[in-house]
N, C-alpha and C positions, 0 to 999 in steps of 0.2 A: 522531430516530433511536433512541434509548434507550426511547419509549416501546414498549407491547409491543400483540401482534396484534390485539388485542382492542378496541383503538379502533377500528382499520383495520375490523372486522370491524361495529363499531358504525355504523359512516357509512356504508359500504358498504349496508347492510341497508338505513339509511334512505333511500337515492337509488334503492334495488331495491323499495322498496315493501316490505321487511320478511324478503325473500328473497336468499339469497347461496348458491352452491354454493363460492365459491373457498375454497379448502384452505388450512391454518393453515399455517405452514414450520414444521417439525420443531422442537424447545426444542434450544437451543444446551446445550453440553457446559458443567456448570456451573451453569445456569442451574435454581429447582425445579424440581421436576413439575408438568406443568400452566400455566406460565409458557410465552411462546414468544416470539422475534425478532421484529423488523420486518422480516425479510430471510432469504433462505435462497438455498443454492450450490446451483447444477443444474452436475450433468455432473463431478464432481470429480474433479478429475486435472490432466492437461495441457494442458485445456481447459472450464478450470472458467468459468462465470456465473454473474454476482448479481443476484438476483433483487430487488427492494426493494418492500415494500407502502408506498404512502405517506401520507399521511393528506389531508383537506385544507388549501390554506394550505401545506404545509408543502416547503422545497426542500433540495436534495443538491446534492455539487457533482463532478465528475467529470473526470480528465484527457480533453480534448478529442476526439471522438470512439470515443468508449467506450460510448456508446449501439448497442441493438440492438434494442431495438424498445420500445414505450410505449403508454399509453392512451388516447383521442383529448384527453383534456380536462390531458395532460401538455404543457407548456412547455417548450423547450429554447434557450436560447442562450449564444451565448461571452459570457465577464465576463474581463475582464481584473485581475483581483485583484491589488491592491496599486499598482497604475497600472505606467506603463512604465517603470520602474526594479525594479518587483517584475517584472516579464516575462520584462526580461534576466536579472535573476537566476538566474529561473529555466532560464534557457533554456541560460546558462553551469555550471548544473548538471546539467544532459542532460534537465531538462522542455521543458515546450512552452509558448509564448507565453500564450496562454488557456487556462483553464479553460472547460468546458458547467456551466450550472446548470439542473438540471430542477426545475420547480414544479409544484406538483399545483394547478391551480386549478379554481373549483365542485364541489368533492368529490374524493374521495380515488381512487388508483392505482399502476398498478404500473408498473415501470421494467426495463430489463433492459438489465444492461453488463456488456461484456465488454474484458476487455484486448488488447493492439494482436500480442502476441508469445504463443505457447502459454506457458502457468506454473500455478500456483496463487497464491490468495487466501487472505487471512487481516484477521480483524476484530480490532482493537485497541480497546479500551474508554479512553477518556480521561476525565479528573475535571475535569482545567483545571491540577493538580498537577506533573506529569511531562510535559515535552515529548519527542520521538522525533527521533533523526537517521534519515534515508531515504536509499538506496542513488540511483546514480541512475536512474530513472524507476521508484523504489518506491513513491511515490503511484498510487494509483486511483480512488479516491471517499473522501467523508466527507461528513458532518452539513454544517449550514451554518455553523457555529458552529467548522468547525476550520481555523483558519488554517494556511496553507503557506506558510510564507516559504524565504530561501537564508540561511544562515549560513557565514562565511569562517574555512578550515581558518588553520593557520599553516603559513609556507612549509616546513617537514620533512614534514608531514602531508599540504597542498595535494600535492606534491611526488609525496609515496611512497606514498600511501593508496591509489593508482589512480581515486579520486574526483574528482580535482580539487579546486581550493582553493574552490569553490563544494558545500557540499552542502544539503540542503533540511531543515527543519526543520519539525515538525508539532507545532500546541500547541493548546493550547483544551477544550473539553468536549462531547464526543458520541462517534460513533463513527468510528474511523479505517480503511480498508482500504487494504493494500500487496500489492503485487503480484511475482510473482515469478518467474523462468525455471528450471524444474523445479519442484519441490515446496518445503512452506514446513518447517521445523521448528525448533521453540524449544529453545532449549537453556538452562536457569536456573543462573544460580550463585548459592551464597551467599556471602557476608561475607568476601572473602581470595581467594575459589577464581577462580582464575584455567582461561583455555583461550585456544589459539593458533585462529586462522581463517584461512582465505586470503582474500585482501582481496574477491576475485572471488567469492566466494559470500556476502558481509554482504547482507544484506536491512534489518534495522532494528534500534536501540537507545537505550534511554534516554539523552538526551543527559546524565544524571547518573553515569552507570554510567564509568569511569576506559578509556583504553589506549593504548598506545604502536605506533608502527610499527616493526619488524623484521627484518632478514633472516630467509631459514626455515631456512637453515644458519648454522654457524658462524663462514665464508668465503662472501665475496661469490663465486666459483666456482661452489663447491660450490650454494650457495643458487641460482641461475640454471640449470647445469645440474642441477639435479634439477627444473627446470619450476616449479618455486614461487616464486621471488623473493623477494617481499617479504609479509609477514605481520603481522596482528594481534593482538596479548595484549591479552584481556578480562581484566578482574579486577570479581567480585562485588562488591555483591548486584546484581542484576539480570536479564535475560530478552534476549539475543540472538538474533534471526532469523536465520535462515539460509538460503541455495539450494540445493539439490541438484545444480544443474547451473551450470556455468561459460558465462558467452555470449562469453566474452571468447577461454575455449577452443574452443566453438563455432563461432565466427568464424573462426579460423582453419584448424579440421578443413573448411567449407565451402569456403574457398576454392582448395583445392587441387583442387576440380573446377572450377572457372571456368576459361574457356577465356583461354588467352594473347592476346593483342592484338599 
């Protein structure tokens, strides 16, 4: 996944007899001039897609039907990763039983997934250094190289975090995508700087990065009726995800049209 378009663009020729019309996806923010992704977002917004070139030989791994369309000589099937004790785990974390692994085989291709709820996307570069906590069902895709496991909160945390004492853990080296309900936005701190978050809008953070759970007032009252509850203090250095949109508040603005029973 880290390699860049220009292989893709190399094999491809040679399986085309020397000819490719398919277009480069745009150079990531960051990235030189001239350099470009193995991947690019079509449709950005609240119904963003990832587009993936892939090379061949080479596989991705994706929450369970997140596929939306591929190229004939793409492979798809469920892997259950980690066997049945990584399943539940995950699945006590709000993921899904199996993982899809797509394989590019005889030559290289493209891929295209999409997430199960409207949100945005976002790509997390990994070294193998830094592992990420995932909100739940923050996972969407990654390299094949990046393990998902569940990691167990402590009962204050399990408890009050709104997570559950199951959350998911993303480690390893390539690239990471999390997924989001509204839009995605990082927020950085440095070294001390702390910020409060409501538990309902975490999308992702370094599991190195420090924080406590909180009432958002002063009084447990107060903190409930003002619709917040409970809350989280980040404290730097580090890079917090965030949502834009509540599903949790969501959830419940919808329900008041569902018809009574």
């Amino acid at each position: 996944m880290g390699d860049m378009f220009a292989d893709y663009k190399k094999e491809l020729a040679v399986k085309t007899g020397g000819q490719s019309n398919e277009p480069a996806p745009p150079s990531s923010p960051g990235v030189p001039h001239g350099q470009n992704r193995n991947f690019e977002y079509l449709h950005r917004g609240a119904f963003t897609m990832l587009k993936v070139y892939m090379k061949a030989g080479e596989r991705i791994k994706a929450e369970s039907d997140a596929m939306v369309a591929m190229s004939p000589n793409i492979s798809v099937e469920g892997k259950l990763e980690g066997g049945v004790l990584g399943g539940l785990g995950r699945m006590l974390s709000g993921e899904k039983f199996f993982f899809q692994t797509l394989h590019a085989q005889q030559g290289p291709g493209e891929v295209y997934l999409s997430p199960a709820i409207p949100g945005d996307l976002m790509d997390i570069p990994m070294d193998g250094s830094t592992s990420y906590i995932l909100q739940k069902d923050g996972f969407f895709a990654g390299s094949e190289d990046i393990q998902i496991s569940t990691k167990m909160q402590n009962l204050g945390k399990g408890l009050f975090s709104g997570e559950g004492f199951f959350i998911l853990r993303a480690s390893g080296r390539g690239t990471l995508f999390v997924s989001s309900y509204g839009s995605i936005h990082p927020i950085d701190l440095a070294k001390g700087e702390e910020i409060i978050i409501d538990n309902c809008h975490l999308v992702a953070w370094p599991d190195t990065m420090q924080y406590n759970i909180e009432k958002a007032s002063s009084g447990w009252i107060s903190s409930f009726t003002s619709g917040e509850g409970l809350v989280c203090r980040f404290r730097g250095p580090g890079r917090v995800l965030i949502q834009t949109r509540n599903p949790r508040g969501f959830g419940s603005w919808i329900r008041q049209f569902m018809p009574v029973k």
